[in-house]
C-alpha positions as CSV (number, residue, x, y, z in Angstrom):
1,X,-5.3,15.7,2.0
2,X,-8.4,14.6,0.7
3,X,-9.7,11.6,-1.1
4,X,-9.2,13.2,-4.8
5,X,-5.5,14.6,-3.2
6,X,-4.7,11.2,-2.7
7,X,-6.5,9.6,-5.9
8,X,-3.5,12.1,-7.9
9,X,-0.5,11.1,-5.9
10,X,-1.4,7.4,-5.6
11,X,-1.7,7.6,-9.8
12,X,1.7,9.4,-10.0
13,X,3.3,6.9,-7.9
14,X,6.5,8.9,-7.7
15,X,8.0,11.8,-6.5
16,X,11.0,13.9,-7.2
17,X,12.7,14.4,-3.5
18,X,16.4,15.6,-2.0
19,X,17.1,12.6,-1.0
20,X,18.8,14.7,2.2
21,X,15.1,15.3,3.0
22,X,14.8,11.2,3.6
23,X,18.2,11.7,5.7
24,X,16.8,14.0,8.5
25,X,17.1,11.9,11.6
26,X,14.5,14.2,13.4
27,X,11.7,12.7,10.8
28,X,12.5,9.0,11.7
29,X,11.9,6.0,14.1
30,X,13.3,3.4,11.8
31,X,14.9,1.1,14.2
32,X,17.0,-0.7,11.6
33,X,17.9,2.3,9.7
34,X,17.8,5.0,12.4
35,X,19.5,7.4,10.0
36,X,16.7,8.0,7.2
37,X,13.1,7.9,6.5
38,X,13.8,6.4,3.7
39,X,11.8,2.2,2.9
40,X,12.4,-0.3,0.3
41,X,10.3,-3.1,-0.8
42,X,11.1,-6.6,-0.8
43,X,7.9,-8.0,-2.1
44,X,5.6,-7.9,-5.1
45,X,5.5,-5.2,-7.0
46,X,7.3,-2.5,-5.7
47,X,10.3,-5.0,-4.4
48,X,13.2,-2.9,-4.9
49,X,12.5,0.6,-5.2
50,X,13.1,2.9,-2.7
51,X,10.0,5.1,-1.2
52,X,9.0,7.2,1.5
53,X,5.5,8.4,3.3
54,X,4.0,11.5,2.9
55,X,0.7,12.0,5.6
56,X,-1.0,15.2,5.5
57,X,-4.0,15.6,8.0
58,X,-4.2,12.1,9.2
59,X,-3.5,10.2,5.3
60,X,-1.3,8.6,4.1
61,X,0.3,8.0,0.6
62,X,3.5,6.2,0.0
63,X,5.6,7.4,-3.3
64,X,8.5,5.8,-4.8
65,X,11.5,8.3,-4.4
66,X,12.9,9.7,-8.0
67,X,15.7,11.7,-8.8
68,X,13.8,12.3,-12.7
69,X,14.2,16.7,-12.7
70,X,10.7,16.0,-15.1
71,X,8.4,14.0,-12.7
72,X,5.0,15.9,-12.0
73,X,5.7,15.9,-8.4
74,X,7.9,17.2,-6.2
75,X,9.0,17.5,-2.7
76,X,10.3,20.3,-1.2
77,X,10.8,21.3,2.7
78,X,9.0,24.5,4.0
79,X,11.0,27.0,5.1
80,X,9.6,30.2,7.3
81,X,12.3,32.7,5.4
82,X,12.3,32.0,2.5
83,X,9.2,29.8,1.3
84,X,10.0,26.6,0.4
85,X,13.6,25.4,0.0
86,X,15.5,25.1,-3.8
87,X,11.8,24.5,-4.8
88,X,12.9,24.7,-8.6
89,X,10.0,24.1,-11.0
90,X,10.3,24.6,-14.6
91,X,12.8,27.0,-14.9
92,X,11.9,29.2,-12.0
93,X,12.7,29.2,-7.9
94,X,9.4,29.6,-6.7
95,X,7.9,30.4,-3.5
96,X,5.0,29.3,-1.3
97,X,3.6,32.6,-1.9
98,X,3.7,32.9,-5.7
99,X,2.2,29.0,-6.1
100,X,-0.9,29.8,-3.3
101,X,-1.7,28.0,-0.6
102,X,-5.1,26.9,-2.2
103,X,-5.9,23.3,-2.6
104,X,-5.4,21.8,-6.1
105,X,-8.4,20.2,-7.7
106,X,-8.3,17.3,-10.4
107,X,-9.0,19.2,-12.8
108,X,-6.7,22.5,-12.0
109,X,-3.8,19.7,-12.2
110,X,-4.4,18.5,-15.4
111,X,-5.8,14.7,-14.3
112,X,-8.8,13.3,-16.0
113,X,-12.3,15.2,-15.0
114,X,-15.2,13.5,-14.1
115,X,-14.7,13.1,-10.2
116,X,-16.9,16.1,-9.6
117,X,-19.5,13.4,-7.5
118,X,-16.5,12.3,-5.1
119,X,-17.1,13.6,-2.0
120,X,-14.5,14.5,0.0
121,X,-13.6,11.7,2.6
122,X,-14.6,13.8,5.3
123,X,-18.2,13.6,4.3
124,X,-18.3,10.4,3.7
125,X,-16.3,8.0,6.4
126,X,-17.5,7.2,9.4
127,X,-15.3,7.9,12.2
128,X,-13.4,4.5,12.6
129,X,-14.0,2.5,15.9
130,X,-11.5,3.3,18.8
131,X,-9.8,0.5,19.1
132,X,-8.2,0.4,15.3
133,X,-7.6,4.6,15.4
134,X,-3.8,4.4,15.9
135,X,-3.3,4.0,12.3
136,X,-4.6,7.4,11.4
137,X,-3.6,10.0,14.2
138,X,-4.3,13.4,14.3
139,X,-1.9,15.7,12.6
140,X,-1.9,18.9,10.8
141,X,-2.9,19.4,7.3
142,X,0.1,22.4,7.6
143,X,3.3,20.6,7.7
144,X,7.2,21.2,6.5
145,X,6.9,19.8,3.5
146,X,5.1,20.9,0.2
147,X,4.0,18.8,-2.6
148,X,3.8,20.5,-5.8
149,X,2.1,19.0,-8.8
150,X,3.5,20.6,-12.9
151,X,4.7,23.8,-10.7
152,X,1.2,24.4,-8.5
153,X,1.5,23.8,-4.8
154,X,-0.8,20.6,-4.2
155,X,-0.6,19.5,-0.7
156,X,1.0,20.3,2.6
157,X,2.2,17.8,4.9
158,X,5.0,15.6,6.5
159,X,7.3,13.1,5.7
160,X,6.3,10.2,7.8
161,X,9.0,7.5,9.0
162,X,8.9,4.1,8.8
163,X,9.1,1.3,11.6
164,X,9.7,-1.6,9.3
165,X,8.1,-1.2,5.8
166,X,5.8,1.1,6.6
167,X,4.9,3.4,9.9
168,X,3.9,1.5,13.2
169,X,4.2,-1.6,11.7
170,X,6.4,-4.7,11.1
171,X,6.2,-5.5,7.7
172,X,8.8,-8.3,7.0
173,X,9.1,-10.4,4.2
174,X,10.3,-14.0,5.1
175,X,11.5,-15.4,1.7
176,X,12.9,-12.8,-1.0
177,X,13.0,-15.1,-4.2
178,X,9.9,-16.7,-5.3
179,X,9.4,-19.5,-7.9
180,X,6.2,-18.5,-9.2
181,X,6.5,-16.1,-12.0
182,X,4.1,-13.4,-11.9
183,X,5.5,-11.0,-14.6
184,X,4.2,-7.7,-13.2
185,X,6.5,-8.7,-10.2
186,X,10.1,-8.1,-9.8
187,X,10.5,-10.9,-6.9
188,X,11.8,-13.7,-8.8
189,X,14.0,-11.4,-11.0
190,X,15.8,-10.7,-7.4
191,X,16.2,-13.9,-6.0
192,X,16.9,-12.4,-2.4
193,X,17.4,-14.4,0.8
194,X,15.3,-15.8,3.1
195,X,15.4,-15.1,6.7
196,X,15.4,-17.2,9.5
197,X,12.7,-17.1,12.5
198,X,15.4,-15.9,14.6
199,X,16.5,-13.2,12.5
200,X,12.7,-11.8,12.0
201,X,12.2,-12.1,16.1
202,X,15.5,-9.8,16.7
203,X,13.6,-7.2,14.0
204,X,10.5,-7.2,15.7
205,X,12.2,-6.9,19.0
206,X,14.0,-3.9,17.8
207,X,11.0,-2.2,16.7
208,X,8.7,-3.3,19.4
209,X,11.6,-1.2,21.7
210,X,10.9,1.9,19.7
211,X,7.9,1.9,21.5
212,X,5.9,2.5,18.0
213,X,5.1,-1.0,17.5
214,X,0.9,-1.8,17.5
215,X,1.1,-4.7,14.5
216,X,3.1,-7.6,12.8
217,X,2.7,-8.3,9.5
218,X,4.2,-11.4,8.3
219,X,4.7,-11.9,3.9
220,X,6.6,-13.8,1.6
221,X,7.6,-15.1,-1.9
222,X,7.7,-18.9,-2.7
223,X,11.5,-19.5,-2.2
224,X,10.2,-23.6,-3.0
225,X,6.7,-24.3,-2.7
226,X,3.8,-22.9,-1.0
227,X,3.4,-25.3,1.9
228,X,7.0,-24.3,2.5
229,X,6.5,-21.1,3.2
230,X,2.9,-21.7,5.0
231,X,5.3,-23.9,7.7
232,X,7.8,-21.3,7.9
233,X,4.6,-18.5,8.4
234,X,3.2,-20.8,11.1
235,X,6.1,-20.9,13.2
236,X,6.8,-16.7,12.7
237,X,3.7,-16.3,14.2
238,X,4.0,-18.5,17.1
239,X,7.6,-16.8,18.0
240,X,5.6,-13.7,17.7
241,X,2.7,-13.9,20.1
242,X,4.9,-12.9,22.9
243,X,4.4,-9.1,21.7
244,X,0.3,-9.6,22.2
245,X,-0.1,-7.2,19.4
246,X,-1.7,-8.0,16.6
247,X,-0.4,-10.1,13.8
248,X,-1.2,-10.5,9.9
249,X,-0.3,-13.1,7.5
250,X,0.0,-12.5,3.3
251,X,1.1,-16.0,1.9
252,X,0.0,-18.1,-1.4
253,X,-2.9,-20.2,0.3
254,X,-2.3,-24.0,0.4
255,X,-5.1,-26.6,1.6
256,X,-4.8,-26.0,5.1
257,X,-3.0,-22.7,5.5
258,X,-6.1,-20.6,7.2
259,X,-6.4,-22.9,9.9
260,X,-2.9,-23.3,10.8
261,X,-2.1,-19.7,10.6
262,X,-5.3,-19.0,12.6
263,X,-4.4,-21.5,15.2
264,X,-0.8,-20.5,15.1
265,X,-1.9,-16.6,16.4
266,X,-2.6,-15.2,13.5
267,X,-5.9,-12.8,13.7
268,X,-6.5,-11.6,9.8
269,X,-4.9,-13.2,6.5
270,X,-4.7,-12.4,2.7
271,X,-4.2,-14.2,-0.3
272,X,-4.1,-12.3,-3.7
273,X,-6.1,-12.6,-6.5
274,X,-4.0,-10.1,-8.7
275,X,-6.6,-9.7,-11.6
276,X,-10.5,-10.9,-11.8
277,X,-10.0,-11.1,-15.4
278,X,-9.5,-14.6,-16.0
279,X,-7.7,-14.3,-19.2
280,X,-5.7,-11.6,-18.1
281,X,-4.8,-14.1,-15.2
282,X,-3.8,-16.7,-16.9
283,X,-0.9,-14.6,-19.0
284,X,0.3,-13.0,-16.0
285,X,-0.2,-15.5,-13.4
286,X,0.4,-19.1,-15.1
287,X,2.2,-20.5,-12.4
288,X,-1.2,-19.9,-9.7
289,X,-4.5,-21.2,-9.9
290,X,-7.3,-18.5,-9.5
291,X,-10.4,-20.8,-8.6
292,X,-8.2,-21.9,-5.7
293,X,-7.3,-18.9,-4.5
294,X,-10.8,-17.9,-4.0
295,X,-11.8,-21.2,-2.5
296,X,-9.3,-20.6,0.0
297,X,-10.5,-17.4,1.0
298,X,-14.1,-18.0,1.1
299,X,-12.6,-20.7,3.6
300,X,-10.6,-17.9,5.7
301,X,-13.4,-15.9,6.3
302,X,-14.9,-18.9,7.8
303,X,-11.6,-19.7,10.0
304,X,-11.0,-16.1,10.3
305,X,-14.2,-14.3,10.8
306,X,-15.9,-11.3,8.5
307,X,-13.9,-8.1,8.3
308,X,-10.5,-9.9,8.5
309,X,-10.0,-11.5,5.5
310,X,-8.2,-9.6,2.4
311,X,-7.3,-10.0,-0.9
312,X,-4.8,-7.7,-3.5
313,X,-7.1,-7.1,-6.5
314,X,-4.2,-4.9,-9.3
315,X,-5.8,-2.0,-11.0
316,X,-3.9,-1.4,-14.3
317,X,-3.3,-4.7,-16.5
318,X,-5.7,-3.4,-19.3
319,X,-8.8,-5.4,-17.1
320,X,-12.0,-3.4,-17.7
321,X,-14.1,-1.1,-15.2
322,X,-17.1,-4.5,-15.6
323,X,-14.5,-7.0,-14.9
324,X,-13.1,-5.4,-11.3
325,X,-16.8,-4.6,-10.5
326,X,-17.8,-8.1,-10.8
327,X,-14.3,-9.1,-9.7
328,X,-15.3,-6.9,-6.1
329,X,-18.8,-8.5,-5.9
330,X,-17.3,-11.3,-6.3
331,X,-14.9,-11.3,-3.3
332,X,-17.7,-9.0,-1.4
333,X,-19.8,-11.5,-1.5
334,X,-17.8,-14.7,-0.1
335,X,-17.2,-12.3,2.5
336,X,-13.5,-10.5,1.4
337,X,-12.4,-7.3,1.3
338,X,-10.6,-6.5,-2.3
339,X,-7.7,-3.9,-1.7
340,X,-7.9,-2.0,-5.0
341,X,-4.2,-1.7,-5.9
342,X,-2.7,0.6,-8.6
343,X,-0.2,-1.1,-11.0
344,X,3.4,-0.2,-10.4
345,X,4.9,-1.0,-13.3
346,X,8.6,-2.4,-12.5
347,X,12.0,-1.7,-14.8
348,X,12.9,-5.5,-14.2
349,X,10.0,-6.8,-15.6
350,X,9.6,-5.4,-19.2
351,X,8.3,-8.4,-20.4
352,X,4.9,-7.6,-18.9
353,X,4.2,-5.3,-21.7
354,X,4.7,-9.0,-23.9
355,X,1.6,-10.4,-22.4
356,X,-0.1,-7.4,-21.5
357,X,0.4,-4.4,-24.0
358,X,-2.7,-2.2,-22.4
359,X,-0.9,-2.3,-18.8
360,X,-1.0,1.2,-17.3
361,X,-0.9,2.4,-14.0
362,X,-4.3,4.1,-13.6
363,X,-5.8,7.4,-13.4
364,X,-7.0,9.4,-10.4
365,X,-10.6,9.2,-12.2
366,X,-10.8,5.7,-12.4
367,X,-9.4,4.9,-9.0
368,X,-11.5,7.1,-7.9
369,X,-14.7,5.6,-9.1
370,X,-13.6,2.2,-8.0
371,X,-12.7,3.1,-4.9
372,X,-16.7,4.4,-4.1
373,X,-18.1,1.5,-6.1
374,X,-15.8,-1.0,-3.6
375,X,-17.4,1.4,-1.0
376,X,-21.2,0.7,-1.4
377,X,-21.1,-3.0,-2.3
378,X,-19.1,-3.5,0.8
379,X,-21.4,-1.2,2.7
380,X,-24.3,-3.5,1.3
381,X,-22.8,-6.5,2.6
382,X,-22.1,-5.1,6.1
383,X,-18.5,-5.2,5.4
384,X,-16.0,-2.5,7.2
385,X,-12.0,-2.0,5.7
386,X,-11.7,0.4,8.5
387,X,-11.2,-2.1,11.7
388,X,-8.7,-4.1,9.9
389,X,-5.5,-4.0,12.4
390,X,-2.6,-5.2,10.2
391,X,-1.2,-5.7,6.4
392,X,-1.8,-3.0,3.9
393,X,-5.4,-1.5,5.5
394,X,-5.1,0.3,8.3
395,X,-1.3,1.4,6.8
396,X,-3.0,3.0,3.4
397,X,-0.3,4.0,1.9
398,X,-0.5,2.4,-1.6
399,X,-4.1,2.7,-1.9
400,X,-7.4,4.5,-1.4
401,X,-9.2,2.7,1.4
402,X,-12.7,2.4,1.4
403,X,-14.3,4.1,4.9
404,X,-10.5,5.9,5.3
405,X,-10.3,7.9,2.3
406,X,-13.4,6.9,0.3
């Protein structure tokens, strides 16, 4: 799976799958739900929806899980007898053998042209430093499972399980509800519980006895205020450091959050920016302040160091292509790495469409081309996304990561 492979499925977002695929207990390590490779969300965007991992050749993509018999993709296992199994699409059973086994281009698939000067990632990452290369390990590009795009075989791979959230990590959310109203997310619509240190320890400690275990990361809504929810980070983490792996933090920033976390155990942070575009900003995000935000992570990468500091940057709120290039010179260059993230629309949150009426998830093109014009500016600043070691980096699924895919 190559860079402009992933750029189509990350723009689709969903897949139709047999859910009995998700069931097969051979394909998962999921110590909570040792049954399924099956995930779903409990924060931001894609809280509530239920989603699964596809990795073909060492990437990753992580689709939401339809039953919709009109979705573009569609999963289907491989079998050696008879091709691939019930692979209905259109109106015809269809074999491995009468789709081909070539790879699909951009345009053979029908998504937007233009991304004839990608290269593929192959020719332009940099093999990642040893120490981070768990995250991508070796597999074959020929695995059981078949991707088709519109009725044309587009990739081969795997379904890949889960630990918590998402594979080899533990991704726990502390507080399910949040009282800031961001209305591209679902969070506050669900008003779910918070855990308790104690409970998120016993999680960890189950998947740390998988023996899969090589990162924590540690998010959460705004259940009452911010320094609320910094406090209940800060003593996650220091429950945590037992495990000497290492551990992540996404929270809303508050004056001193960076330093606490950091002296807590914490070894790389994020706070999210959601949009660049101010004005965009201020009808989704009312309840945060922007200028903030980025003072605090200019101050992380000062408490944190270079290379460890992130921050969600949404891709799809009707922002233009100048506003998230200034938007990632901007972070670039208080030394933060922007995670391009594609908009995933949610069912409980209509209303976004009320404040912005141009929100669309984006296209493989444009993510594309944002994805390799992240790459050189962070390449000019000496920045690297590759030898992050927890939080939504080095797991990929949602997006394309610059010096992984790009």
């Amino acid at each position: 799976m190559d860079a402009k492979i992933k750029a189509i499925l990350i723009a689709e977002g969903s897949a139709e799958i047999d859910l009995e695929l998700l069931a097969r207990p051979a394909a998962s390590t999921t110590p909570m739900r040792s049954d399924t490779s099956e995930s779903s969300s409990t924060a931001g965007p894609g809280a509530g929806l239920s989603s699964f991992f596809f990795e073909s050749g060492g990437t990753r993509v992580r689709l939401d899980a339809t039953s919709d018999p009109d979705a573009h993709l569609r999963v289907r296992l491989l079998r050696p007898d008879v091709g691939v199994e019930d692979a209905e699409v259109g109106t015809a059973k269809v074999g491995i053998a009468e789709v081909g086994t070539a790879k699909v281009g951009i345009a053979e698939v029908g998504v937007a042209n233009g991304c004839e000067d990608v290269i593929d990632a192959t020719e332009r990452t940099q093999s990642p430093p040893e120490s981070i290369s768990w995250s991508r390990e070796s597999h074959s590009e020929t695995g059981n499972v078949v991707i088709f795009y519109d009725g044309r075989e587009l990739v081969r791979g795997r379904i890949e399980p889960a630990l918590l959230h998402c594979p080899f990590q533990a991704y726990i959310t502390m507080s399910e509800s949040c009282v800031f109203d961001c209305t591209f997310c679902p969070v506050p619509k669900l008003a779910g519980r918070t855990k308790s240190v104690e409970e998120v320890v016993r999680m960890v400690d189950d998947a740390s006895r998988t023996g899969n275990l090589r990162a924590i990361s540690i998010t959460s809504g705004i259940k009452r205020s911010p320094e609320e929810e910094v406090t209940r980070a800060v003593e996650v983490v220091k429950s945590l450091t037992k495990y000497d792996i290492p551990i992540g933090v996404s929270v809303y920033p508050t004056a001193d959050s960076s330093l606490r976390l950091k002296e807590a155990g914490a070894v790389e942070i994020k706070y999210n920016v959601e949009t660049m575009d101010r004005e965009i900003f201020g009808r989704v995000c009312a309840d945060m302040d922007l200028d903030f935000v980025l003072a605090a992570l200019e101050d992380a990468v000062g408490v944190f160091g270079r290379n460890r500091v992130f921050a969600n940057f949404i891709i799809g709120l009707g922002e233009s292509d100048r506003t998230v290039r200034e938007g990632v010179e901007t972070l670039v260059g208080i030394g933060v790495i922007p995670i391009l993230r594609a908009l995933n629309p949610h069912p409980l949150r209509p209303d976004l469409m009320d404040v912005c009426p141009d929100a669309a998830r984006p296209d493989a093109d444009r993510l594309l081309r944002l994805a390799q014009f992240e790459r050189e500016v962070l390449d000019a600043h000496g920045l690297r996304a590759d030898v992050a070691e927890t939080m939504c980096l080095p797991c990929g699924g949602c997006d394309l990561v610059v010096h992984w895919d790009v």
